[in-house]
N, C-alpha and C positions, 0 to 999 in steps of 0.2 A: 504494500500500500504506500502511496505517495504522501510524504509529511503534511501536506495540504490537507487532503482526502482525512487523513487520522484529526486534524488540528479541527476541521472542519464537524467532523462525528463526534468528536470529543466536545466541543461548542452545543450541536444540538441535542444533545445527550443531557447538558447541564440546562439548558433550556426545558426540556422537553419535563425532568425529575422536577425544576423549581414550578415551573409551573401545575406541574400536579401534587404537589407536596403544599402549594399556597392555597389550590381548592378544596384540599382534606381539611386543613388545616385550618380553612376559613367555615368549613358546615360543620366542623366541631367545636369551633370560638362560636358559631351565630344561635348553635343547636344549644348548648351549654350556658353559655353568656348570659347576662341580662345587663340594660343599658348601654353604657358606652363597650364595654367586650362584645356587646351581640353588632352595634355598628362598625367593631374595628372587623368581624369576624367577617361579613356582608362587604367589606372594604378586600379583606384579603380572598375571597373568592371572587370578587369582581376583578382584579388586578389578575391574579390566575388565570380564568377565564381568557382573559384580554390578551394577556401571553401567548396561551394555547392557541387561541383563535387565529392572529399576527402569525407565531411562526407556523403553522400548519396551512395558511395563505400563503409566504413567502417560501418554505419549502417547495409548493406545488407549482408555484411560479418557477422555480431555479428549475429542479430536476426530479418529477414525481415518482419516476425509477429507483433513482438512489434512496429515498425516502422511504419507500414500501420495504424494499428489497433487504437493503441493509438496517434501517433503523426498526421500522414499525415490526416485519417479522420475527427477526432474531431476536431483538433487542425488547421486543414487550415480554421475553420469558423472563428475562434480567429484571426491568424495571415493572414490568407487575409482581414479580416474585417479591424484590426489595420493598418494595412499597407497601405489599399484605403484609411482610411480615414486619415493618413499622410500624404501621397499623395497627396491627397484633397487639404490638408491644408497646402505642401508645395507649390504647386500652385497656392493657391493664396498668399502666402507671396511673390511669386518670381513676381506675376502681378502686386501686389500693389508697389513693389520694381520698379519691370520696368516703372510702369507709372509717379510715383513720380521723 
């Protein structure tokens, strides 16, 4: 692979985790929250959102091949794996939090 090509997977790779780590992150601040945590949470899902949308446009624009092929197939066993099991594990931080 061409340093470009890695520098470039590597970029939306970090795009692709922050923004779905900002819309988890934001319907469990909005779900949870009350007051200003529930508008920051509805803040950070909307910014999320905004991300995903932007680069999943601008992707498609560049090259919708590279995209499918190398990111979205291989790449969602990776980051949907990481993610659940975040997920996982921010749920039970947040039970053992609430029961204590």
């Amino acid at each position: 692979m061409d340093i470009t090509i890695t520098l470039s997977l590597f970029g939306q790779i970090i795009l692709v985790v922050f923004a779905l780590v900002l819309l988890i992150l934001g319907v469990f601040t909005a779900y949870f929250g009350s007051g200003k945590s529930r508008i920051a949470g509805i803040s950070l899902l909307l910014i999320g959102l905004i991300i995903g949308i932007i680069y999943v446009w601008l992707s498609h624009a560049s090259d919708p091949g590279y995209f499918v092929n190398v990111i979205l197939i291989p790449g969602l066993a990776y980051i949907g794996g990481a993610i659940i099991g975040a997920v996982i594990g921010f749920l039970i931080f947040i039970l053992v939090i609430m029961k204590t």
